[in-house]
N, C-alpha and C positions, 0 to 999 in steps of 0.2 A: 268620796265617802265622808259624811258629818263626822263628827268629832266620838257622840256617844255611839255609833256603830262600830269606831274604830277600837275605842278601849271596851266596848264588848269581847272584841275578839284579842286583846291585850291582855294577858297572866301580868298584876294581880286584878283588875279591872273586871276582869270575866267571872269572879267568883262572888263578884259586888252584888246586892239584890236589885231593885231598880231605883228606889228612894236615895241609896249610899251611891249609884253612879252619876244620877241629877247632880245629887250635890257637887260628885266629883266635876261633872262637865259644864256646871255653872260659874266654878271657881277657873277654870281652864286661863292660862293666859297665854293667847296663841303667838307664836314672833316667828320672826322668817333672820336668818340669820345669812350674811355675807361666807361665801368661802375665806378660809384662813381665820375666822373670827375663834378668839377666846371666850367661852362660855364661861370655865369655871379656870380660877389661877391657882398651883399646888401652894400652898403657907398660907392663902388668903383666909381672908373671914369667911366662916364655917357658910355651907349652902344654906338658902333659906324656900328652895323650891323642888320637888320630887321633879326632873327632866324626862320626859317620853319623846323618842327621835320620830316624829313622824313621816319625813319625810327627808332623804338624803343622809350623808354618810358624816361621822364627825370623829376624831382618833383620840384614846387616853394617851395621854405621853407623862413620861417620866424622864429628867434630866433628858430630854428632847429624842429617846426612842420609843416609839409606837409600842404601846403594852397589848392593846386590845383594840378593833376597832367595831363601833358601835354604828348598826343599820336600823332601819325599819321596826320601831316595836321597842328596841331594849330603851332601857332605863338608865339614868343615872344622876349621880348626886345624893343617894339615898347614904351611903355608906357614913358623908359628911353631917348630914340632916341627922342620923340615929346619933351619933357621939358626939353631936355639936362643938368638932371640932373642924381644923383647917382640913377644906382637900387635900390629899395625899396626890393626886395626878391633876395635870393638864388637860383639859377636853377641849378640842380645838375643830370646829367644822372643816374637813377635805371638799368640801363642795356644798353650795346652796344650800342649806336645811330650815326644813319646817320643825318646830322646835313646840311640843305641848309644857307648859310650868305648870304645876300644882302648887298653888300654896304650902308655905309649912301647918299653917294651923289646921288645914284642911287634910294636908297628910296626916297629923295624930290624931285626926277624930277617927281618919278610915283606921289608922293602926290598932284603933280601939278592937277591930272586929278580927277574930282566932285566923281566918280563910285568908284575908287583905295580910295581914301581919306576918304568918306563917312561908311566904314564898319569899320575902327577905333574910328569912333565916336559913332557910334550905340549902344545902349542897347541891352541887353540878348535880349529882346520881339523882338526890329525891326529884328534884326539875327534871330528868330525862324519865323518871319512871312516869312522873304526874302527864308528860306530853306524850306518852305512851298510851299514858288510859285515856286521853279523852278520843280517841276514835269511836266514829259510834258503834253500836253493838245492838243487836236483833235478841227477841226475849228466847230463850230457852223454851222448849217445853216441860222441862222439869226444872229450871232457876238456873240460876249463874253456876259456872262452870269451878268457883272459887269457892261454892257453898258448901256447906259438909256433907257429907253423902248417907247420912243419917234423917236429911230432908225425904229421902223416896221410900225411906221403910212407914209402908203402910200397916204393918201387922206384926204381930210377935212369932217368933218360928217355931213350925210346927214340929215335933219332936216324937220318935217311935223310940221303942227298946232293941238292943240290936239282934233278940231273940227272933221279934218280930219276921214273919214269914214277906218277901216281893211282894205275894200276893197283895198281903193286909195292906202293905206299903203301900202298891198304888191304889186301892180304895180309898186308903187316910187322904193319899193327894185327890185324889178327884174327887170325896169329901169337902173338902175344905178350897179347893181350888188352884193349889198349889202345884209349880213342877218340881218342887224339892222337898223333903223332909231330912232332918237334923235325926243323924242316932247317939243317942246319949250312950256316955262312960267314958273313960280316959285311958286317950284322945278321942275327943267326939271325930264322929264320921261323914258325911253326907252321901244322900242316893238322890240321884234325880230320873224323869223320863227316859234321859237322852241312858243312864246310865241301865234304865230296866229295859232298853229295845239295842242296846249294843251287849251289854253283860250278861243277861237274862235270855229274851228270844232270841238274838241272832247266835246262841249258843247250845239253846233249847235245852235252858236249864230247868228244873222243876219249880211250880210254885211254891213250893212251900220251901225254898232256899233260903235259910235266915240271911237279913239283910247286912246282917256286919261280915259276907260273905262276897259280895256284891259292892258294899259304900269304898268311899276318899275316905283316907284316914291316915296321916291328920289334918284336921280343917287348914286352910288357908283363909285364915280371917284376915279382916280392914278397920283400921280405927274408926270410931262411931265420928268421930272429928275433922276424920280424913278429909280433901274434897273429894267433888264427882269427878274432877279431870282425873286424879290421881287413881280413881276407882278404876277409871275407863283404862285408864294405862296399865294398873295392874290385871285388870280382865284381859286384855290383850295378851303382855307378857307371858301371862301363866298359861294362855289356854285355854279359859274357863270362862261357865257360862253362870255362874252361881258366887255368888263372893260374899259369905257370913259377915256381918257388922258386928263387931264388938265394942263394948261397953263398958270400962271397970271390970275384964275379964269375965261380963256377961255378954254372951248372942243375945242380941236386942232387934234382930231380923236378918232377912237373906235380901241383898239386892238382886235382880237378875238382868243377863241380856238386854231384856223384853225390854223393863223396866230405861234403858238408855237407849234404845234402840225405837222405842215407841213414835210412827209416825214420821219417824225420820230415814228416808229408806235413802240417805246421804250420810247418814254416818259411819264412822270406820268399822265399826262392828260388824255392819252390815257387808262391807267389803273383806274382812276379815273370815268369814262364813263364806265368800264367797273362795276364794281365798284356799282353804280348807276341802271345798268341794270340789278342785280343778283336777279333773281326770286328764287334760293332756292340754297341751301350749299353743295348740292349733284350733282350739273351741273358741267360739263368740267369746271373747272378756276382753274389756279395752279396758286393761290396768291403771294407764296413764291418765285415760278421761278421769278413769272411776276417782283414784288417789285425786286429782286436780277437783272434783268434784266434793270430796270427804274435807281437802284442805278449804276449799271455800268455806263449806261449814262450820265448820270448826273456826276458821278467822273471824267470820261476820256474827256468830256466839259468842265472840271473846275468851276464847282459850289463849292463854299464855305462847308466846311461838318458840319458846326454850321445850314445854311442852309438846308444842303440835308436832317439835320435832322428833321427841322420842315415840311419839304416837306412831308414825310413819315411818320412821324406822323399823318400831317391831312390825310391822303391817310387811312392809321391805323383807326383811326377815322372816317371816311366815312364809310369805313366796319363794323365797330362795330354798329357803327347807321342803314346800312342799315339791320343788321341782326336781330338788337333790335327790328327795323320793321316789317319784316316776323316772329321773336318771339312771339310779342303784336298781329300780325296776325291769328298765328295759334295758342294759349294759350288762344285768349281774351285778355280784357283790362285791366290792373293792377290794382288789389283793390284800392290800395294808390298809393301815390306820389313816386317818385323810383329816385334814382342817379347810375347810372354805372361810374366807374371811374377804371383809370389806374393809376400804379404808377411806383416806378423804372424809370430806363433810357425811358421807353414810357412817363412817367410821366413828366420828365423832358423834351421830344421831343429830345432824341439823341440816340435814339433806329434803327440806320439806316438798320441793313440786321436782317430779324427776329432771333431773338435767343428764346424768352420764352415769356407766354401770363405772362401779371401782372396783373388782374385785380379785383378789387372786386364790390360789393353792397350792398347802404346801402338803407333801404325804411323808411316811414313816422310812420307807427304805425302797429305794431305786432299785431296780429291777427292768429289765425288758417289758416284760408284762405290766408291769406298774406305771410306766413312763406310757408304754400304749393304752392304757385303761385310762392315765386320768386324762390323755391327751383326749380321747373322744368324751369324757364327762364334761370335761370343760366347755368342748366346743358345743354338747348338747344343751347344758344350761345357759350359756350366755344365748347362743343361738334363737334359744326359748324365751328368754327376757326379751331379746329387742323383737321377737312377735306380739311379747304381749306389749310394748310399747314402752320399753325401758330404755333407751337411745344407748348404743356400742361407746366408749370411749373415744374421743377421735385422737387422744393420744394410747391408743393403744394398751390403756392401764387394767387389764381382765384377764381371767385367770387364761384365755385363749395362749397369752402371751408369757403371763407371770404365772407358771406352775415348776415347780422343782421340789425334791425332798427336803425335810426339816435342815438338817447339818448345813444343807446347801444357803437355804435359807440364813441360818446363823454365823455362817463365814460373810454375807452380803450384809448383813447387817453391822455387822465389825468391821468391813472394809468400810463405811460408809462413815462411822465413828471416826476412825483410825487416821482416814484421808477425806478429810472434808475439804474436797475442792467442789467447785460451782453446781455440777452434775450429782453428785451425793448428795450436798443441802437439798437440791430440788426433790431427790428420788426422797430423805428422809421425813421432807416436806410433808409428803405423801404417805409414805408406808407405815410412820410411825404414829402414825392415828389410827393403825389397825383394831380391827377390831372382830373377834372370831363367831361366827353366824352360824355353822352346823359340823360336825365330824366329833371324832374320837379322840382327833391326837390333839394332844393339850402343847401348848404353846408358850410355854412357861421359859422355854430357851430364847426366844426370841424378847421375851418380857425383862431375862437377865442382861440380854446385852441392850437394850433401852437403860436400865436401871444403871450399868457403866458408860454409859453417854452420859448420864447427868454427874459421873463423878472425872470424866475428862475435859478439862476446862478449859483446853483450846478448842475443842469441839464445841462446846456450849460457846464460845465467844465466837464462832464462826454463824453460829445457828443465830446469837446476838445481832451478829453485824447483817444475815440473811433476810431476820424479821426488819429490819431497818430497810431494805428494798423498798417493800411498801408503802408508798407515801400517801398523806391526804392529799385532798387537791387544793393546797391555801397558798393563794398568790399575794401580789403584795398590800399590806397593810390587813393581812392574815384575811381575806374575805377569799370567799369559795372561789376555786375558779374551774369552772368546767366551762365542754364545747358544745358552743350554740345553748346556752342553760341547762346543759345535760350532764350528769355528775356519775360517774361508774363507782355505785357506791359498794360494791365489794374491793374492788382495788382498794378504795381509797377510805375505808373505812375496817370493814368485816374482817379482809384477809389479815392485816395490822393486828389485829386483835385476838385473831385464833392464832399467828404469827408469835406474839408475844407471849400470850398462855402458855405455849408449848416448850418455849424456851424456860419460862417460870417453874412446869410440870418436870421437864428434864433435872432440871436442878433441886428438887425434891424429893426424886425420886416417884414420883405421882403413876400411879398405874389407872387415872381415867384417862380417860379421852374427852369428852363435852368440854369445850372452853369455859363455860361457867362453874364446872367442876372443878376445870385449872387453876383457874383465878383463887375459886376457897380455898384452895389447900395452898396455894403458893401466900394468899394470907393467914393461915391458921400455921404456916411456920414461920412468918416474920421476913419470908421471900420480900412481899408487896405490903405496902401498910394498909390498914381497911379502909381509907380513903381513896388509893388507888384502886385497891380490889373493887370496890365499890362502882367507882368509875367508870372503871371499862367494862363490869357486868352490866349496869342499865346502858351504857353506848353501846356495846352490845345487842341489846334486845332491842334498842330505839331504832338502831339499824337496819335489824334483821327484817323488824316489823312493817320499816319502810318499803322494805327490799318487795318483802313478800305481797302489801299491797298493791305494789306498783304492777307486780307480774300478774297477779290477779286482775289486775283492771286491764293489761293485756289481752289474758286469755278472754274476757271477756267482750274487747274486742274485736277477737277473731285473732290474734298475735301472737306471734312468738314470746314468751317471755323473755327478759333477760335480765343484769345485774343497774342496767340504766334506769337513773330516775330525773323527772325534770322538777327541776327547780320553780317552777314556776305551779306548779299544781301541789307544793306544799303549804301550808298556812306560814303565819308569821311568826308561829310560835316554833313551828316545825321547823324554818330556816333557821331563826336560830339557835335551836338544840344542834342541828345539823353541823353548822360551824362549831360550836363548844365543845361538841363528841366528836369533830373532827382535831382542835385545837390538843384535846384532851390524848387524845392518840399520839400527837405530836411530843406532846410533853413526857408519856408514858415512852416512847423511842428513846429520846434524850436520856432518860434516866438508867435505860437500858444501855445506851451505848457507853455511859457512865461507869456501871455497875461491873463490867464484862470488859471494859477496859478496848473497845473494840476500835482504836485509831492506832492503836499497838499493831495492830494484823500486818501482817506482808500484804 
């Protein structure tokens, strides 16, 4: 590879226009350096060259231990070059290196320009978010999924009085062209189509039924500012097919369905509808394709995948409720009160391409009757998932196995606190990312004894020393080490991260679940400082994102997914983010095992 090919694809080199890279690659001073050689000496006279490693491996040392060690791509000497003072480290070549020098003078003319300059100043997080965005991305048919959702209102919303008779109503819509009109007064209202052929005919109510007899009321409006992702997510959530924009507490239009849905007969909405329509578990619907299909979408548009996760979640969710439906249908009505709930990564909402059902059941009061009812709900809904193609647990973790009364439920979660040996961290691992999907019986007992987990503090230092299990895969002189170039980056990355959050969330008392939610609130009480929190939210995402491409170029294969990625099909910027958000995990351990005191344990 020529030199200007290479710092094309070198961060800050890549963001150069082509006049500022000539210059750069004209000034180049290319050297091959000996193993063992000294580049730069710490006290020496300040650097006078920007160093790119082209080729081969060289370590920073400080009083003669390996600080960092530096491959393919990274940089260095800049730190000396900006404060023209002495290195602060050693940089010493481990093996043969091809070695790019930029001049000084030539480094502060590129420093002149915001883009070149700007990536020496940025933290670990802004760098993982920046190699985050540049995957490419396919045009929307209505814009970026980041743009405010104020972009699709094409018209101002049509508006009746709520005197107004159905009739007139659907005239005004089909007047104007519209499936919804707005009724004015307070709290405004909405009627749509769907709500004059479910409320009106299949009721066979009269026309002339005034329409505030009939509308939604009160609106569920969306900030005019909002984005489209977040539109899409709340259309989901809610149910709805129609979602008022507001403006400075004016309706300034109505999005709809249609309007996201346009052309795209892959996006979730569409499966969401479908979704909605499923009269029984045994009909043509291949969930698994469908959702695998919705997720590509959504990836290759550049939705956020903290996002695509709650997307697919409620979509998860809607299934489960509609099935819980046709269950209560064909079994009868539940003796008692019932909660179905998920947990694991569905729990947390980052469960993006089906891997395993998680789910259990707790109900109100044991009974005969009640222990036989839920036993056959259970085994009908899961049953029904893995037709539609939702894979069974192959640990066993579904409500098949985990169903029992509330109290029952809340003594296991107290033993699990109380006696944290191996088997309870694991189970807590799990369960307490719960998260409640459909029933009546509220679950607020079981949210109490989570809440005294975070105030039992051998408990927390056990859950301390649990997240520490997970380790990166950094061998020696901290470079990657995975088998045959193959890196299992949920071990060695993901799990560490939702590991930690959860311990941070414990000790806060924290009632989310999303690890990114953990991390805020464990820094919004001075848990994690905003530089960690920071941290391991874009490692996090840079992770996930890797995760989820990988799987997807998989299925597209014809493959199975899985948590494996190779090393060799990352770019160079992606290896090393990869090591730094691996590093960065390490560091974040350390601090934990610090904090919690965890070398104390028995």
């Amino acid at each position: 590879m020529q030199p200007i090919e290479f710092l094309r694809q070198t961060p800050p080199f890549d963001a150069l226009d082509e006049e500022a890279l000539q210059l750069a690659v004209r000034s180049l001073k290319i050297v091959h350096y000996p193993a063992e050689a000294r580049i730069l000496e710490r006290g020496s006279e300040p650097s006078h060259y920007l160093y790119i490693v082209r080729r081969g491996v060289a370590r920073l040392e400080q009083e003669g231990e390996t600080v960092l060690v530096l491959e393919e791509g990274d940089l260095f000497g800049f730190p000396s070059l900006l404060s023209q003072k002495a290195p602060v480290f050693d940089v010493i070549t481990e093996e043969p290196a091809l070695i790019y020098q930029l001049p000084e003078d030539v480094f502060r003319k590129l420093m002149g320009r915001s883009d070149f300059a700007d990536y020496f100043l940025q933290s670990l997080s802004e760098r993982l978010r920046r190699a985050s965005a540049l995957h490419p991305q396919s045009a929307l048919a209505f814009g970026d999924f980041a743009a405010p959702v104020v972009r699709l209102i094409k018209r101002a919303p049509v508006l009746v009085h709520p005197g107004v008779t159905v009739a007139e109503a659907a005239r005004v819509m089909h007047e104007h062209g519209v499936s919804s009109v707005l009724v004015t007064g307070d709290p405004m209202g909405i009627v749509t189509v769907r709500d004059l052929r479910s409320r009106v005919l299949a009721r066979e109510r009269s026309p002339s039924t005034p329409v505030a007899e009939v509308m939604t009321s009160p609106l569920h409006t969306f900030p005019a500012h909002g984005s489209i992702a977040e539109a899409l997510i709340t259309m989901i959530e809610l149910g709805i097919h129609h979602l008022p924009v507001e403006r400075e507490g004016r309706i300034v239009g109505v999005v709809t369905d249609t309007d996201l849905m346009r052309q795209q007969i892959r996006n979730p909405l569409v499966l969401f509808e479908r979704v909605k329509r499923l009269d029984h578990p045994t009909e043509r619907f291949h969930y698994d394709r469908d959702i695998a299909a919705a997720v590509d979408w959504l990836f290759h548009n550049g939705l956020d995948v903290i996002q695509m996760g709650r997307v697919i979640a409620r979509l998860n969710d809607a299934l489960i409720g509609r099935l819980l439906e046709l269950a209560e249908k064909a079994l009868g009505p539940p003796p008692t009160p019932y909660a179905w709930f998920v947990f694991g990564s569905e729990g947390r909402m980052e469960q993006i391409l089906l891997t395993d059902q998680d789910n259990a059941l707790a109900y109100a009061e044991a009974s005969p009757e009640a222990d036989a009812y839920f036993a056959r709900l259970a085994e009908w809904v899961v049953h029904a998932l893995t037709e539609l193609g939702f894979p069974p647990c192959r640990g066993g973790y579904m409500a098949t196995h985990w169903r029992r009364p509330l109290d029952e439920w809340v003594r296991l979660f107290r033993s699990w606190v109380l006696t944290p040996d191996p088997q309870a961290l694991m189970e807590v691992g799990i369960f307490f990312d719960y998260r409640r999907v459909r029933g009546e019986l509220s679950l607020a007992s079981l949210d109490e004894e989570v809440r005294k987990g975070g105030d039992n503090h051998i408990f927390l230092a056990h859950m301390a020393r649990a997240a520490q299990g997970w380790q990166p895969p950094l061998g020696f002189l901290r470079r990657i080490r995975g088998e045959q170039g193959r890196v299992d980056i949920k071990r060695g990355g993901i799990a560490p991260i939702v590991a930690l959050a959860r311990v941070y969330a414990l000790e806060a008392h924290a009632s989310v679940r999303p690890t990114i939610e953990r991390l805020q609130v464990a820094r919004e009480q001075d848990i994690l400082s905003p530089e960690g929190a920071e941290t391991l939210e874009e490692s996090f995402r840079f992770l996930m994102r890797l995760r989820l491409r990988a799987q997807l170029e998989a299925l597209h294969r014809g493959e199975a997914p899985d948590n494996v990625i190779t090393l060799k099909s990352l770019s160079a910027l992606e290896r090393r983010m990869l090591k730094e958000a691996f590093l960065a995990v390490r560091e974040m351990q350390n601090a934990l095992r610090f904090r919690y005191q965890t070398d104390l344990l028995g």
